[in-house]
PDB file of N, CA, C and O in Angstrom:
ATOM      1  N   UNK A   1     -54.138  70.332 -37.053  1.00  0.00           N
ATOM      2  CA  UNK A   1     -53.670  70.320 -35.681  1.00  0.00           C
ATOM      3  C   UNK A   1     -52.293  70.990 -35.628  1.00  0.00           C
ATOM      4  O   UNK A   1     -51.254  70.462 -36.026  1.00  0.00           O
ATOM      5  N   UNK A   2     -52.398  72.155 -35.117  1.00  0.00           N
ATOM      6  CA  UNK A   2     -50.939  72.994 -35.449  1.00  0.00           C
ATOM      7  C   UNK A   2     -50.265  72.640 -34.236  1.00  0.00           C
ATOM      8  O   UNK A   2     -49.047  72.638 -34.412  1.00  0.00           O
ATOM      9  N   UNK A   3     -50.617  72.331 -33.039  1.00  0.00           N
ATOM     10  CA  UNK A   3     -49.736  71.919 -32.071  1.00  0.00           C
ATOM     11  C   UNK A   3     -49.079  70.405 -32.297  1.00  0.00           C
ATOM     12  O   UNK A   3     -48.501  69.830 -31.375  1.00  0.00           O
ATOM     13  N   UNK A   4     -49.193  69.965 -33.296  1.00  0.00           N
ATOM     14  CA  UNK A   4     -48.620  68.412 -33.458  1.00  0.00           C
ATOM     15  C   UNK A   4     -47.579  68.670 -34.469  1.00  0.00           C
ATOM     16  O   UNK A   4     -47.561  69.455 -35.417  1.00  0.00           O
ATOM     17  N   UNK A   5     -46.478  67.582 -33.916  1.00  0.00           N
ATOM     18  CA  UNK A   5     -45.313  67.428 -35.029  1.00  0.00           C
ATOM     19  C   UNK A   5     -45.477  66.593 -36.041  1.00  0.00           C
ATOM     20  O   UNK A   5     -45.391  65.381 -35.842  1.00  0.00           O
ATOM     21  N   UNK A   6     -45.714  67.050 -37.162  1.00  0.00           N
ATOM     22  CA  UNK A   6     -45.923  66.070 -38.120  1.00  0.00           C
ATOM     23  C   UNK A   6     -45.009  65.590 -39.131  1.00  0.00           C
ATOM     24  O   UNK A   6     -44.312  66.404 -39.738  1.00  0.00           O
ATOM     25  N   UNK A   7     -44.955  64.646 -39.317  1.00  0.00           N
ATOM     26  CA  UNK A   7     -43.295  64.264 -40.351  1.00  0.00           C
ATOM     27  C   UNK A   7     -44.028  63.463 -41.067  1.00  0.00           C
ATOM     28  O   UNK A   7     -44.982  62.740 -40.777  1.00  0.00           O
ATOM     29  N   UNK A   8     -43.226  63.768 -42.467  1.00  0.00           N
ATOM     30  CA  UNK A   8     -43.082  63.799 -43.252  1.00  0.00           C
ATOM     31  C   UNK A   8     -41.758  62.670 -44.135  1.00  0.00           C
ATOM     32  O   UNK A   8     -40.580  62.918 -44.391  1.00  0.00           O
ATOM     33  N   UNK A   9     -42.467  61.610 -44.365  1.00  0.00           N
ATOM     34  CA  UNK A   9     -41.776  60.385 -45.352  1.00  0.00           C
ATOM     35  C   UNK A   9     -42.157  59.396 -45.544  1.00  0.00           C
ATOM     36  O   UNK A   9     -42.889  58.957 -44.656  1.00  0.00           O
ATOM     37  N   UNK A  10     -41.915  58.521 -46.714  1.00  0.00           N
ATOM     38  CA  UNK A  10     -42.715  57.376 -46.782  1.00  0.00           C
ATOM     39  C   UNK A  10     -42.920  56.529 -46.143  1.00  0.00           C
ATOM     40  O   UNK A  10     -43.951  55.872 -45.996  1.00  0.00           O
ATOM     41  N   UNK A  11     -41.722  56.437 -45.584  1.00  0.00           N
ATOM     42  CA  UNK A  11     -41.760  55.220 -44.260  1.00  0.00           C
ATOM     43  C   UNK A  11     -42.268  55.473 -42.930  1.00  0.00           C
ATOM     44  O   UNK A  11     -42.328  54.541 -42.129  1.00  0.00           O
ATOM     45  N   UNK A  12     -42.591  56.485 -42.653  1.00  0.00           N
ATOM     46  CA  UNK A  12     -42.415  57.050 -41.178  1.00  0.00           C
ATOM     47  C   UNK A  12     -44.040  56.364 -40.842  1.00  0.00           C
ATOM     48  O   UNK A  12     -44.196  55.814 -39.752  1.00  0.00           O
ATOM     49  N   UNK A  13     -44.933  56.416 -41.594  1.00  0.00           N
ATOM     50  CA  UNK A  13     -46.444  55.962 -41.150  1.00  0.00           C
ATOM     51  C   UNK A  13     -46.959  54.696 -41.744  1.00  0.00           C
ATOM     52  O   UNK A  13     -48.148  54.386 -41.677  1.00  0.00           O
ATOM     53  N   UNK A  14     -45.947  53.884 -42.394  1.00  0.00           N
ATOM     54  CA  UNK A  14     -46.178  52.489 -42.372  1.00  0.00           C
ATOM     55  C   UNK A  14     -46.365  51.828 -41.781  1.00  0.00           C
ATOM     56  O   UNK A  14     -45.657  50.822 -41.725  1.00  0.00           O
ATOM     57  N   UNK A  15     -47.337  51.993 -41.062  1.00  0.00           N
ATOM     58  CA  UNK A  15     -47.309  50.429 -39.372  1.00  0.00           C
ATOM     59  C   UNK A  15     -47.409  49.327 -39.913  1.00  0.00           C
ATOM     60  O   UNK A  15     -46.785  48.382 -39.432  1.00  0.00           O
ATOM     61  N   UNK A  16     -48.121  49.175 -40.919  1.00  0.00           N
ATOM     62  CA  UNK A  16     -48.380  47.520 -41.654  1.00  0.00           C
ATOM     63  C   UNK A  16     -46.996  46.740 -41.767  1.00  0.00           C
ATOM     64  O   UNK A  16     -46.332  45.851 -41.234  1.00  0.00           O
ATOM     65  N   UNK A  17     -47.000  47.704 -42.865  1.00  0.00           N
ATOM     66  CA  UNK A  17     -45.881  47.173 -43.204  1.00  0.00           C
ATOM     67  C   UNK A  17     -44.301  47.111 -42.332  1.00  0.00           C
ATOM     68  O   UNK A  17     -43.371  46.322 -42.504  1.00  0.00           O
ATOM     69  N   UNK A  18     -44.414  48.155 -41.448  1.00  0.00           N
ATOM     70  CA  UNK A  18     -43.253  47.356 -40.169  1.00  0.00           C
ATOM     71  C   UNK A  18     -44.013  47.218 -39.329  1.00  0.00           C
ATOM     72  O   UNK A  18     -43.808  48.095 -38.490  1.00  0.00           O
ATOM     73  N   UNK A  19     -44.564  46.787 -39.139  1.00  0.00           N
ATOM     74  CA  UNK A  19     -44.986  45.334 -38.218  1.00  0.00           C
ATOM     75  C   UNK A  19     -44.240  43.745 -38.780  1.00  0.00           C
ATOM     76  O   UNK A  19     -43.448  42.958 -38.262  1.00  0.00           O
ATOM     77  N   UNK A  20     -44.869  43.791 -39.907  1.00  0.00           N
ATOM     78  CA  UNK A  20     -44.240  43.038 -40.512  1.00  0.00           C
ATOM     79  C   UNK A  20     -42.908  42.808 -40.669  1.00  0.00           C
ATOM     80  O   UNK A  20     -42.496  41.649 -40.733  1.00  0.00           O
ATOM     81  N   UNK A  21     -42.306  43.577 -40.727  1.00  0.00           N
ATOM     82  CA  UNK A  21     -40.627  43.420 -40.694  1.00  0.00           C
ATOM     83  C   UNK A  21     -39.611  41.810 -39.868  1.00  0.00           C
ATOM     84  O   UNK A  21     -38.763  41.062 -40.353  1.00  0.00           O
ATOM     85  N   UNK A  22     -40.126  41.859 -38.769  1.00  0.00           N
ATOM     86  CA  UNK A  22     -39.472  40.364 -37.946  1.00  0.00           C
ATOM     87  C   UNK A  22     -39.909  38.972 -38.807  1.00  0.00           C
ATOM     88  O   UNK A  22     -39.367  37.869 -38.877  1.00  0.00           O
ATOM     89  N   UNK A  23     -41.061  39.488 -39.394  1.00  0.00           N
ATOM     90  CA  UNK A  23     -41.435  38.184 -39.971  1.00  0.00           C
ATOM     91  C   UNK A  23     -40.710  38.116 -41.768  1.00  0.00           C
ATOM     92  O   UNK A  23     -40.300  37.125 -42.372  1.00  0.00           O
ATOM     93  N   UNK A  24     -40.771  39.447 -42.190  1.00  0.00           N
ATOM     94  CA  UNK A  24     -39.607  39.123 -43.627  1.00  0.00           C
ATOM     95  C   UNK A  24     -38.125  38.950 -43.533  1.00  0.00           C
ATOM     96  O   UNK A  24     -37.299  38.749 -44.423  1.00  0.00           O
ATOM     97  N   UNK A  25     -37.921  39.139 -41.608  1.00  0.00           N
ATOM     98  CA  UNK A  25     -36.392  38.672 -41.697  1.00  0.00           C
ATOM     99  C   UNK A  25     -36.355  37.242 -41.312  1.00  0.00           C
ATOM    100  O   UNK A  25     -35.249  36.716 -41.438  1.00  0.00           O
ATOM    101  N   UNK A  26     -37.274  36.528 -40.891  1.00  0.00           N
ATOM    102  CA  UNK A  26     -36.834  35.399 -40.730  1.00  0.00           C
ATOM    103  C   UNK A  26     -37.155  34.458 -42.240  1.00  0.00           C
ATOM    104  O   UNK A  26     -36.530  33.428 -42.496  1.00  0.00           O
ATOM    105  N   UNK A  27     -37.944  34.877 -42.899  1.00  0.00           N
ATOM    106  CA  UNK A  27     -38.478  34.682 -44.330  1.00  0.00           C
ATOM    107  C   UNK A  27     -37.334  34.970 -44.922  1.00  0.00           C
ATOM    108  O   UNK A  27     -37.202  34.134 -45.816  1.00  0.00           O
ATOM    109  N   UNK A  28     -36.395  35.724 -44.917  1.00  0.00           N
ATOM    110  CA  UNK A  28     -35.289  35.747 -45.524  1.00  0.00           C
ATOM    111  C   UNK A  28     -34.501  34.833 -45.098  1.00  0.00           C
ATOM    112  O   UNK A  28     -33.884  34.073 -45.843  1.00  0.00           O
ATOM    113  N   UNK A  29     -34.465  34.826 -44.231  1.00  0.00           N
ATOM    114  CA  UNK A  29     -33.114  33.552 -43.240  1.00  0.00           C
ATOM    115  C   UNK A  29     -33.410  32.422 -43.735  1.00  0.00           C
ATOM    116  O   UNK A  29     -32.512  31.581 -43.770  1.00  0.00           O
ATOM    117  N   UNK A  30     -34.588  32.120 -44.197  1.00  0.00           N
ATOM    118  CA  UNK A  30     -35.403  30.906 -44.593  1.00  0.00           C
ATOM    119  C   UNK A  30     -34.888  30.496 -46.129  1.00  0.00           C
ATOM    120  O   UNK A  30     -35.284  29.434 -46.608  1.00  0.00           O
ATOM    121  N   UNK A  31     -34.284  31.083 -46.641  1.00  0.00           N
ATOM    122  CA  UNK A  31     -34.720  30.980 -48.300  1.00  0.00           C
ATOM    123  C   UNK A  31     -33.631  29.677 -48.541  1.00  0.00           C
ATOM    124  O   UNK A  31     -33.920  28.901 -49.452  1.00  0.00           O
ATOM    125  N   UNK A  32     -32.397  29.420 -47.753  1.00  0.00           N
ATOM    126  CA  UNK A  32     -31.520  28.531 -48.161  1.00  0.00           C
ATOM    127  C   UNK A  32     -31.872  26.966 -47.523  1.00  0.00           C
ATOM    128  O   UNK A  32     -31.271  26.001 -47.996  1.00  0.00           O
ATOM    129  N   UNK A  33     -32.517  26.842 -46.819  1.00  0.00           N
ATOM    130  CA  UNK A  33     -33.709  25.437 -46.003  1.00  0.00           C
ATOM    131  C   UNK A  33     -34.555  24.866 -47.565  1.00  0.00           C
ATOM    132  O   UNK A  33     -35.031  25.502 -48.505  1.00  0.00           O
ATOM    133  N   UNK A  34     -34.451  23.381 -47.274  1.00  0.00           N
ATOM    134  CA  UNK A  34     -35.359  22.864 -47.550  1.00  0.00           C
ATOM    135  C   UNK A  34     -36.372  22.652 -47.425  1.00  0.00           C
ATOM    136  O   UNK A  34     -37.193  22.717 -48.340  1.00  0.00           O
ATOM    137  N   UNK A  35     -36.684  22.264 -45.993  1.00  0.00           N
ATOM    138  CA  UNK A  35     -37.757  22.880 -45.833  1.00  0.00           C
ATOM    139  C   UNK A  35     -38.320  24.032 -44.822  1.00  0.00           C
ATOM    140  O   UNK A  35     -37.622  25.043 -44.744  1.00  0.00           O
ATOM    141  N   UNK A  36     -39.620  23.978 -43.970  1.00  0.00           N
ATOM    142  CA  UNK A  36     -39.880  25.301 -42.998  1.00  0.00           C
ATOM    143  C   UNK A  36     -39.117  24.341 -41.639  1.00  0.00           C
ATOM    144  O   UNK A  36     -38.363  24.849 -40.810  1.00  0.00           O
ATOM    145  N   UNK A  37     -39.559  22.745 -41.665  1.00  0.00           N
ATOM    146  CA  UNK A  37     -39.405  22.279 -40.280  1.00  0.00           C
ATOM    147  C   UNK A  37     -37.699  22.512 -40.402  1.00  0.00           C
ATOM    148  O   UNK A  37     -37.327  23.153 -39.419  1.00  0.00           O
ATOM    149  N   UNK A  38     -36.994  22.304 -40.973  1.00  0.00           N
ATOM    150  CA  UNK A  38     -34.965  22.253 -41.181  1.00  0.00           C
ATOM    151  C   UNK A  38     -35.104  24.113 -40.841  1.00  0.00           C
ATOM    152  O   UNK A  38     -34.614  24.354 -39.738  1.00  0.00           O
ATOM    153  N   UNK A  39     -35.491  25.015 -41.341  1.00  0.00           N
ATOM    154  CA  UNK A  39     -35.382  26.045 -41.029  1.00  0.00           C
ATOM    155  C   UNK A  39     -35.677  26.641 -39.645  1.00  0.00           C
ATOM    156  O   UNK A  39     -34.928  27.312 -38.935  1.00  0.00           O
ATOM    157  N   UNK A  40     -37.084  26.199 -39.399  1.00  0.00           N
ATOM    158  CA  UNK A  40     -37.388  26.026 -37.499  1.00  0.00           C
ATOM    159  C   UNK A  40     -36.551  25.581 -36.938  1.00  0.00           C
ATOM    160  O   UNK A  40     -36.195  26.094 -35.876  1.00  0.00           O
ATOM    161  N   UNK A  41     -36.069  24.713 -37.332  1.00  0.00           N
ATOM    162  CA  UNK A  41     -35.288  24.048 -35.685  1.00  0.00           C
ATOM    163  C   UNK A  41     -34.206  24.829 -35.955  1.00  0.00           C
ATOM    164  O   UNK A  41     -33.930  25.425 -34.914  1.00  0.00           O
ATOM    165  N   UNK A  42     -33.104  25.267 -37.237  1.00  0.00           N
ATOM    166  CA  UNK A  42     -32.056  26.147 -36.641  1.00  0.00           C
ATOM    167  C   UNK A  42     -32.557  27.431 -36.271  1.00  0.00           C
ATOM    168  O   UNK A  42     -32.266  27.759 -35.120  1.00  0.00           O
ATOM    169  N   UNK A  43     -33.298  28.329 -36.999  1.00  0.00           N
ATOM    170  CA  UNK A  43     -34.011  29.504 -36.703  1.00  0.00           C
ATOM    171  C   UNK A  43     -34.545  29.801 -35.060  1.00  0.00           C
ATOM    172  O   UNK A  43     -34.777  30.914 -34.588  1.00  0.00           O
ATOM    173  N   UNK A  44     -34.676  28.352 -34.282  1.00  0.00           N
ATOM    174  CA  UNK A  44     -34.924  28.442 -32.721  1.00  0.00           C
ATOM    175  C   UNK A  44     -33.549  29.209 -32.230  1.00  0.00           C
ATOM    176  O   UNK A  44     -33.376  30.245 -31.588  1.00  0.00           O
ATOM    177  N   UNK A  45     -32.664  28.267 -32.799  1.00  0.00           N
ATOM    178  CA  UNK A  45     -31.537  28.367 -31.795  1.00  0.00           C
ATOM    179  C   UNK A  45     -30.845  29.419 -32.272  1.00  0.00           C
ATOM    180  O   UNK A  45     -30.081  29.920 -31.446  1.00  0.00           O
ATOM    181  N   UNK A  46     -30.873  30.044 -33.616  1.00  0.00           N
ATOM    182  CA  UNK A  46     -30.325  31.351 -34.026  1.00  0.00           C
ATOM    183  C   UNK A  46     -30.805  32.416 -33.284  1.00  0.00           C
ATOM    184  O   UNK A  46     -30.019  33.260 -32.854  1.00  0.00           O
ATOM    185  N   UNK A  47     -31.998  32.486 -33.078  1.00  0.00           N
ATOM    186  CA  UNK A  47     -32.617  33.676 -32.554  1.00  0.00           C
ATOM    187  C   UNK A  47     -32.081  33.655 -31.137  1.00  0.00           C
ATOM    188  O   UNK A  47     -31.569  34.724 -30.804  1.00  0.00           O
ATOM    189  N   UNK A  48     -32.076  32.919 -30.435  1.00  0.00           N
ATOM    190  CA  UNK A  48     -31.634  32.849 -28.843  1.00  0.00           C
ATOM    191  C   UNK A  48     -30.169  33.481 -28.909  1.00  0.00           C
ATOM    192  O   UNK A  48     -29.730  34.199 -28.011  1.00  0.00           O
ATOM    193  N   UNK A  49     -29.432  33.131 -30.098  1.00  0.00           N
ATOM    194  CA  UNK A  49     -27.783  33.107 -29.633  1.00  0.00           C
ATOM    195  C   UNK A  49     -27.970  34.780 -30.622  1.00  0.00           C
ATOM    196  O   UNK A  49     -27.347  35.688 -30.071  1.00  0.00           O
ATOM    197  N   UNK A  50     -28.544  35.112 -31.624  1.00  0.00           N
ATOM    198  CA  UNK A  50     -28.410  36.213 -32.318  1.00  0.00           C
ATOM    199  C   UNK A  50     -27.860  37.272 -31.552  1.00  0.00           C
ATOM    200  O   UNK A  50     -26.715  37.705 -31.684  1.00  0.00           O
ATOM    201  N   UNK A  51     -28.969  37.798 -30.504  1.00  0.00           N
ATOM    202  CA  UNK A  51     -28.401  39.089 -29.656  1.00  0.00           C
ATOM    203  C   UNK A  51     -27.116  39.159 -29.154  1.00  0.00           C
ATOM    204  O   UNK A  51     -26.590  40.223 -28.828  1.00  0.00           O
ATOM    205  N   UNK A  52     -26.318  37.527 -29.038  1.00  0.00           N
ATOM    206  CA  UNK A  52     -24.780  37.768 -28.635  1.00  0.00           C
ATOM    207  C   UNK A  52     -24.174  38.333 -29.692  1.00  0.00           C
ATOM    208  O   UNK A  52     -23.175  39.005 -29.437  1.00  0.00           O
ATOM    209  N   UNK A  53     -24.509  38.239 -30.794  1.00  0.00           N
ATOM    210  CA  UNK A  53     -23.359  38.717 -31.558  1.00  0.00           C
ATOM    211  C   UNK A  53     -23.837  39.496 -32.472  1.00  0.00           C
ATOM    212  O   UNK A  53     -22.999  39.829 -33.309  1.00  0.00           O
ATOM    213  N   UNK A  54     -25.124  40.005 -32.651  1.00  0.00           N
ATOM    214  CA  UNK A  54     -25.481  41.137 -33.095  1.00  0.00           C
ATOM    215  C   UNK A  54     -26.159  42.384 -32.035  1.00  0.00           C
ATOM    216  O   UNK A  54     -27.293  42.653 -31.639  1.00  0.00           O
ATOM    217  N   UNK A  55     -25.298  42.741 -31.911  1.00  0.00           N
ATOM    218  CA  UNK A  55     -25.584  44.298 -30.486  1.00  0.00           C
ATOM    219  C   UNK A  55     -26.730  45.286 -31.059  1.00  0.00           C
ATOM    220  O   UNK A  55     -26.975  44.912 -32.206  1.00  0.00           O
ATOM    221  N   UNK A  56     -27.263  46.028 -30.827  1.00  0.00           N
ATOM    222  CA  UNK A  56     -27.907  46.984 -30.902  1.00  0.00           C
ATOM    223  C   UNK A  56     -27.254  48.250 -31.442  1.00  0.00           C
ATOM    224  O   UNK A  56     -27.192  49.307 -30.815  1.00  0.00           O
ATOM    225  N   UNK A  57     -26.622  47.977 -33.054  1.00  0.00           N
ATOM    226  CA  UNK A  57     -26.179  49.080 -32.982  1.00  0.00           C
ATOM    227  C   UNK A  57     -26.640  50.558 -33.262  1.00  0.00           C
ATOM    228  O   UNK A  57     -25.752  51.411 -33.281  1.00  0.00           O
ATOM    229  N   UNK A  58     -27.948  50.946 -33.482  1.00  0.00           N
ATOM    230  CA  UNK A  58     -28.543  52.227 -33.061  1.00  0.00           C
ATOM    231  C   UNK A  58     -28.386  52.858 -32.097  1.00  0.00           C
ATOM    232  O   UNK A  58     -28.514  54.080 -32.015  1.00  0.00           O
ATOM    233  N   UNK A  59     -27.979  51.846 -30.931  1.00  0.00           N
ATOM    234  CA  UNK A  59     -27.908  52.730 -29.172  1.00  0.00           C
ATOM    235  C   UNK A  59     -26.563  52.766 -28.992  1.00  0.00           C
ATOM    236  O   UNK A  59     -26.267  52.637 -27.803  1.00  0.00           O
ATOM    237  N   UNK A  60     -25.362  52.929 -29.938  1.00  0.00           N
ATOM    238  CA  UNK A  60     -24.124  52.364 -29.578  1.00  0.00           C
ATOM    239  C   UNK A  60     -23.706  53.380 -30.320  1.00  0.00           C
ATOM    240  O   UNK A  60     -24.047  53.417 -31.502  1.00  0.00           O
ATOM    241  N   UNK A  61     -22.888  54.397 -29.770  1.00  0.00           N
ATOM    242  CA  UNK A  61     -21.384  55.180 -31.124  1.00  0.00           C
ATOM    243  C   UNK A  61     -20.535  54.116 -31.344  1.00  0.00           C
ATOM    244  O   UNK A  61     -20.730  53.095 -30.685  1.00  0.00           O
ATOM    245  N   UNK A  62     -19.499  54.158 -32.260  1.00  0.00           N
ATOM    246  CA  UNK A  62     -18.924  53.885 -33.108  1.00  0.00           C
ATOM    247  C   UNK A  62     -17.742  53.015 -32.040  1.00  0.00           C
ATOM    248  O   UNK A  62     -17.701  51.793 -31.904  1.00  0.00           O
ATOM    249  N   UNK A  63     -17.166  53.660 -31.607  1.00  0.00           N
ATOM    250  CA  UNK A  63     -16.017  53.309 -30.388  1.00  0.00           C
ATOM    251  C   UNK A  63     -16.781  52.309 -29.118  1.00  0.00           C
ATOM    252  O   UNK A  63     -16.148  51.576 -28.358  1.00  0.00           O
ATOM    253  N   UNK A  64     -18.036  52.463 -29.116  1.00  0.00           N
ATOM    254  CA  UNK A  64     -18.545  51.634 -28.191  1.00  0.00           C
ATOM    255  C   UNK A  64     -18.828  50.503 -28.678  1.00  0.00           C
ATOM    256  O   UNK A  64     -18.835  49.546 -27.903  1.00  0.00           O
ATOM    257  N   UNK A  65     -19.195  50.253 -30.351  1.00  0.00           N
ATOM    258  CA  UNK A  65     -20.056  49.099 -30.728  1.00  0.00           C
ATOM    259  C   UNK A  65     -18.238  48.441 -31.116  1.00  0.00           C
ATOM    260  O   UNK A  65     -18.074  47.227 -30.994  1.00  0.00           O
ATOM    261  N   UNK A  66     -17.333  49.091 -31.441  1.00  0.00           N
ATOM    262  CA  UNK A  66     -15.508  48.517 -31.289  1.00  0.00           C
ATOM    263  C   UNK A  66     -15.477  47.691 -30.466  1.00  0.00           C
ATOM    264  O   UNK A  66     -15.339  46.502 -30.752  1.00  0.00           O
ATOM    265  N   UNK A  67     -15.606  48.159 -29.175  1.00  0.00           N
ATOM    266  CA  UNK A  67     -15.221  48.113 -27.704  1.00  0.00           C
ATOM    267  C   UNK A  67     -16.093  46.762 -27.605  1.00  0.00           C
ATOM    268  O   UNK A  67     -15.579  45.671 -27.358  1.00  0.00           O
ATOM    269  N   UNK A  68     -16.941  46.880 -27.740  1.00  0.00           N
ATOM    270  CA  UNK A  68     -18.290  45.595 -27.477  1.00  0.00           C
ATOM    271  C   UNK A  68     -18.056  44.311 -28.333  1.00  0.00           C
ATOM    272  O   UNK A  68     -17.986  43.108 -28.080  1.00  0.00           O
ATOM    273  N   UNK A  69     -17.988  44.900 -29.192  1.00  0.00           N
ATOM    274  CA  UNK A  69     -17.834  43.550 -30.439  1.00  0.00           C
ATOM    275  C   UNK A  69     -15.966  42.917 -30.049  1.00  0.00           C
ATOM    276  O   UNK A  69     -15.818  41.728 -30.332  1.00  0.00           O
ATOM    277  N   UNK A  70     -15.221  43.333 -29.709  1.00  0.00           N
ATOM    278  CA  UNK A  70     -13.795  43.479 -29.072  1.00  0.00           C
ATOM    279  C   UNK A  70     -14.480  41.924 -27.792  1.00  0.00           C
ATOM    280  O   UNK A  70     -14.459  40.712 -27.574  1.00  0.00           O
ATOM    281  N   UNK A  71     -14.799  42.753 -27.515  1.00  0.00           N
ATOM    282  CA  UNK A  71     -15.326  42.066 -25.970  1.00  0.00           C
ATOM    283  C   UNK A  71     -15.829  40.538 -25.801  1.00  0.00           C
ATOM    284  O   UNK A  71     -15.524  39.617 -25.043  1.00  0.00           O
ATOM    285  N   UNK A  72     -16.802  40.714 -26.932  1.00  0.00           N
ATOM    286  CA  UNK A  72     -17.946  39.226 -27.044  1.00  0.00           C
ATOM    287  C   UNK A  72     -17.045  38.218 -28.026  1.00  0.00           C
ATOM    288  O   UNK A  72     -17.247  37.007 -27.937  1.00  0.00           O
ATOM    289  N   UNK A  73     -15.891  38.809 -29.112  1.00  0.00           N
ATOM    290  CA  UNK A  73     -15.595  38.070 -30.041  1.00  0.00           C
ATOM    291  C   UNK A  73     -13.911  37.322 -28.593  1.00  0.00           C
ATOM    292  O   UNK A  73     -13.475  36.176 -28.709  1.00  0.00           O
ATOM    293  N   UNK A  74     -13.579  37.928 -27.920  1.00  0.00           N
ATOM    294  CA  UNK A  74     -12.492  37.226 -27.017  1.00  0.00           C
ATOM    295  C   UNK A  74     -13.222  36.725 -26.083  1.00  0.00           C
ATOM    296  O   UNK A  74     -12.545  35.972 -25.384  1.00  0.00           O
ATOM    297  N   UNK A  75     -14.185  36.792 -25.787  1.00  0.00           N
ATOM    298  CA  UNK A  75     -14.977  35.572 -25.018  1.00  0.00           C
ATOM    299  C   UNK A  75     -15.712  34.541 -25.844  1.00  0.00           C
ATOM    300  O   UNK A  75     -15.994  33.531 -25.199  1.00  0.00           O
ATOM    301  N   UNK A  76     -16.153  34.541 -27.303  1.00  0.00           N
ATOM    302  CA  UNK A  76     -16.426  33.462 -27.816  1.00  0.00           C
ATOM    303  C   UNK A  76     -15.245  32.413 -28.539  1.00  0.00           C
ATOM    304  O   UNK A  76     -15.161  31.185 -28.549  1.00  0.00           O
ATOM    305  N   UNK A  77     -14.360  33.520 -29.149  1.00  0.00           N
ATOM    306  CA  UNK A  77     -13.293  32.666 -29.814  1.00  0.00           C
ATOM    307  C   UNK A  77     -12.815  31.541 -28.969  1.00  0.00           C
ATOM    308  O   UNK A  77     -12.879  30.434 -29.505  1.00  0.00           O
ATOM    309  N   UNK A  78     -12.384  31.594 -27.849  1.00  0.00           N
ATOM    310  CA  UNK A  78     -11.945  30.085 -26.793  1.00  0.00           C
ATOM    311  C   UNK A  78     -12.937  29.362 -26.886  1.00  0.00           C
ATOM    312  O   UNK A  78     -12.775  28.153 -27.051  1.00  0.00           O
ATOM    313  N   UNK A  79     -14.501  30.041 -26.785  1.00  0.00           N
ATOM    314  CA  UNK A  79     -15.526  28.784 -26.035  1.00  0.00           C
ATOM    315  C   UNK A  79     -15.531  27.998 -28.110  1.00  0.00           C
ATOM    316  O   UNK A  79     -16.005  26.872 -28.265  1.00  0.00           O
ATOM    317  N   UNK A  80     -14.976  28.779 -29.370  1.00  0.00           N
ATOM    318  CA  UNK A  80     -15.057  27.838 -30.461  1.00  0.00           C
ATOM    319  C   UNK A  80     -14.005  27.115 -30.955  1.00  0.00           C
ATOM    320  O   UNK A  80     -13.988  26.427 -31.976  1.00  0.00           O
ATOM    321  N   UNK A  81     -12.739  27.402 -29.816  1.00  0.00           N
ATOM    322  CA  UNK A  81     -11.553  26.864 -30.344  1.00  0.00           C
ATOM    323  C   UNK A  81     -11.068  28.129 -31.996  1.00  0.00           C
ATOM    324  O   UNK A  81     -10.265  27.917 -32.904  1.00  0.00           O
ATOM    325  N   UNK A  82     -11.919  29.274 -31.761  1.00  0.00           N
ATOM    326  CA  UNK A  82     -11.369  30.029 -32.899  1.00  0.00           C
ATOM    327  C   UNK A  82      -9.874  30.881 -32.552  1.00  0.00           C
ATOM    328  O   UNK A  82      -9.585  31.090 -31.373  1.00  0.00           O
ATOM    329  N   UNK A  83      -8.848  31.405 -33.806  1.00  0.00           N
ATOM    330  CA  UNK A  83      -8.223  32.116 -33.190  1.00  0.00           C
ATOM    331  C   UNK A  83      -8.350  33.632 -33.947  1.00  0.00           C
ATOM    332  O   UNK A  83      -8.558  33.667 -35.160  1.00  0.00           O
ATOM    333  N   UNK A  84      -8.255  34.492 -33.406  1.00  0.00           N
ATOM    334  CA  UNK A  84      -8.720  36.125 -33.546  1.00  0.00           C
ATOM    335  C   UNK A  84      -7.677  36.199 -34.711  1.00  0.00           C
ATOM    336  O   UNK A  84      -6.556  35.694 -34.641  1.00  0.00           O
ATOM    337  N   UNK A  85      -8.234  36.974 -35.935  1.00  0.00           N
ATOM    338  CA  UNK A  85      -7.659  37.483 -37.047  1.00  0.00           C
ATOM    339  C   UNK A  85      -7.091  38.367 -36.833  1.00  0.00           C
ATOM    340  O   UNK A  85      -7.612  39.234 -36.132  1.00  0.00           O
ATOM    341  N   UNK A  86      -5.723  38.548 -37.359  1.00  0.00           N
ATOM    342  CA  UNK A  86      -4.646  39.627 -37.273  1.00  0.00           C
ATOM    343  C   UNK A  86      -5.626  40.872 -38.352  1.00  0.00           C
ATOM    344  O   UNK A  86      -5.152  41.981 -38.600  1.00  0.00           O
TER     345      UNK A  86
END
């Protein structure tokens, strides 16, 4: 098919195996739990709060993911009683 772009790498046509991916990161998050139920119940509430403090940084330059992380860490530090590192 000469009208198709075809690429070229090992990873690029793995669907299996990333598909899988969300599930070996929480399998990783898992490894320091005793058990799955101690790992579930924090793993609920990690995932909900995760996106605050991990941004998207693929969609972000460098000065923006600054600017952002700047942003979320002076609005959380009060709500933890933390104070911002010199």
């Amino acid at each position: 098919m000469p009208s198709v772009e075809h690429r070229q790498s090992t990873y690029l046509n793995n669907r299996a195996e990333n598909s899988h991916q969300p599930t070996r990161q929480r399998r990783r998050a898992m490894k320091g739990f005793r058990s799955p139920g101690q790992a579930q119940q924090f793993l609920a509430v990690f995932s909900a709060n995760s996106p605050h403090v991990r941004p998207r940084r693929h969609r972000l330059t460098a000065p923006e993911y600054r600017a952002e992380m700047t942003d979320r860490f002076t609005t959380w530090n009060p709500v933890t009683g933390l104070t911002t590192a010199a």
